[in-house]
C-alpha positions as a Markdown table, in Angstrom:
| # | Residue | x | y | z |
|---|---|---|---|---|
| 1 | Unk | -1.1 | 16.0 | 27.3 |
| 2 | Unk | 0.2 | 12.9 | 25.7 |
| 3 | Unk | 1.7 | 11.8 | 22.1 |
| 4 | Unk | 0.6 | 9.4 | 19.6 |
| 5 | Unk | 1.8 | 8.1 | 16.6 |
| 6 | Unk | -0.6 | 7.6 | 14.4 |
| 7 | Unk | -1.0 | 6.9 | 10.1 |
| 8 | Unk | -1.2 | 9.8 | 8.2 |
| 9 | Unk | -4.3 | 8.5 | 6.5 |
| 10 | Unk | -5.5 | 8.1 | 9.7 |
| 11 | Unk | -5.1 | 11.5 | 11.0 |
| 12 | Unk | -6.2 | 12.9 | 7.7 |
| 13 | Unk | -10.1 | 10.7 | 7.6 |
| 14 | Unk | -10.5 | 11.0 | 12.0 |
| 15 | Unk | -9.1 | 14.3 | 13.0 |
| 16 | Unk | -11.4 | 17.1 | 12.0 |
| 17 | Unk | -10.2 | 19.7 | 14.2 |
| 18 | Unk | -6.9 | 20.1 | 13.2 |
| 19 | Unk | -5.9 | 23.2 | 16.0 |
| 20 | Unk | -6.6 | 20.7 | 18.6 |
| 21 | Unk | -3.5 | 18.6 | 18.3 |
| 22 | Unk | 0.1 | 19.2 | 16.8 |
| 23 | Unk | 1.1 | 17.1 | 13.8 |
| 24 | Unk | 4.5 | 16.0 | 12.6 |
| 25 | Unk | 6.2 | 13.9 | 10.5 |
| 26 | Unk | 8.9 | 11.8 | 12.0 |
| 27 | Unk | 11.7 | 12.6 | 10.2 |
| 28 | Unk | 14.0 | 9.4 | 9.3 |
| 29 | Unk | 10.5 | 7.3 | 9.8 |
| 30 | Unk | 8.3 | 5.4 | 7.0 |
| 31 | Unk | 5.8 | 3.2 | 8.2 |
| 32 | Unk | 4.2 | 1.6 | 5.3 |
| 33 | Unk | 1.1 | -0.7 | 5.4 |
| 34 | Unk | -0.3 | -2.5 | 1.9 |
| 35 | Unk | -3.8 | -2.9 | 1.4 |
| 36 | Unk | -4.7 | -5.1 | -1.3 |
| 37 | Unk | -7.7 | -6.1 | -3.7 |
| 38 | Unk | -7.7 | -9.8 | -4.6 |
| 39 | Unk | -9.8 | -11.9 | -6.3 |
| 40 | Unk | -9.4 | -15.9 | -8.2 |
| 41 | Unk | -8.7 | -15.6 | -11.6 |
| 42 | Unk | -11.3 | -18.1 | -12.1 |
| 43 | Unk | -14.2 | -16.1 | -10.7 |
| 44 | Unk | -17.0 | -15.3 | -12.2 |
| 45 | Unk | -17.8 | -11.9 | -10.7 |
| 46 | Unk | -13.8 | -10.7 | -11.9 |
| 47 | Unk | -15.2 | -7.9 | -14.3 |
| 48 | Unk | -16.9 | -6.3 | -11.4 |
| 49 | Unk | -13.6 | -7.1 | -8.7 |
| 50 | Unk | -11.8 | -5.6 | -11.4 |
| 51 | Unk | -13.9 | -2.2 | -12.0 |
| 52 | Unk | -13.8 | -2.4 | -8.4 |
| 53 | Unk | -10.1 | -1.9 | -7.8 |
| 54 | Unk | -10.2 | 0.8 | -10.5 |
| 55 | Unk | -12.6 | 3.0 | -9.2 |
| 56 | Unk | -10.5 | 2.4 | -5.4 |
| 57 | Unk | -7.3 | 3.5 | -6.9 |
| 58 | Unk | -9.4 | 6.7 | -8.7 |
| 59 | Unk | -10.8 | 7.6 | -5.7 |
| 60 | Unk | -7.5 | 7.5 | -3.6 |
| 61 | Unk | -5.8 | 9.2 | -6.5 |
| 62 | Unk | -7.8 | 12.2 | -6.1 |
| 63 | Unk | -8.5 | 11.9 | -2.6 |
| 64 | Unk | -5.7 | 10.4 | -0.6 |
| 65 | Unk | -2.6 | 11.5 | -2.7 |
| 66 | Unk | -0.5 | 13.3 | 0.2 |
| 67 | Unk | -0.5 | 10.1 | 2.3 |
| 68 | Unk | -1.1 | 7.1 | -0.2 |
| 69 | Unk | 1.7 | 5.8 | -2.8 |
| 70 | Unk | -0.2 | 3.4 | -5.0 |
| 71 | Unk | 1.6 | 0.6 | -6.0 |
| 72 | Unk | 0.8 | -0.4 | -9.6 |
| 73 | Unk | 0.5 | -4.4 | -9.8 |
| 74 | Unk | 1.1 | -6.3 | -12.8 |
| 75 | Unk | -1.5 | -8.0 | -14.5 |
């Protein structure tokens, strides 16, 4: 038996048998991490970097939205 702390975005792609382990918030705890897209204004290819983000952000909006906040950027 052991304990782990581990991301909730973690635990929520890796663990697929959720009865084998307990899971708990730790209340008083956030642990954060930022992931970010970024690109030079200047590139060529910005169109696509920028569809890109969009569809990321989609996809973790439907997907991820009981363990990711997404931070709106400016433009």
């Amino acid at each position: 038996m052991g304990t782990a702390f581990l991301p909730a975005l973690y635990v929520k792609s890796e663990i697929r048998q959720e009865n084998e382990l307990r899971i708990a918030d730790v209340e008083g705890v956030n642990v954060v991490r930022n992931h970010v897209l970024v690109w030079r204004n200047s590139s060529p290819e910005k169109s696509f970097y920028r569809n890109l983000a969009i569809e990321i952000r989609r996809i973790v909006e439907q997907n991820l939205n009981d363990v990711v906040i997404p931070i709106r950027a400016e433009k």
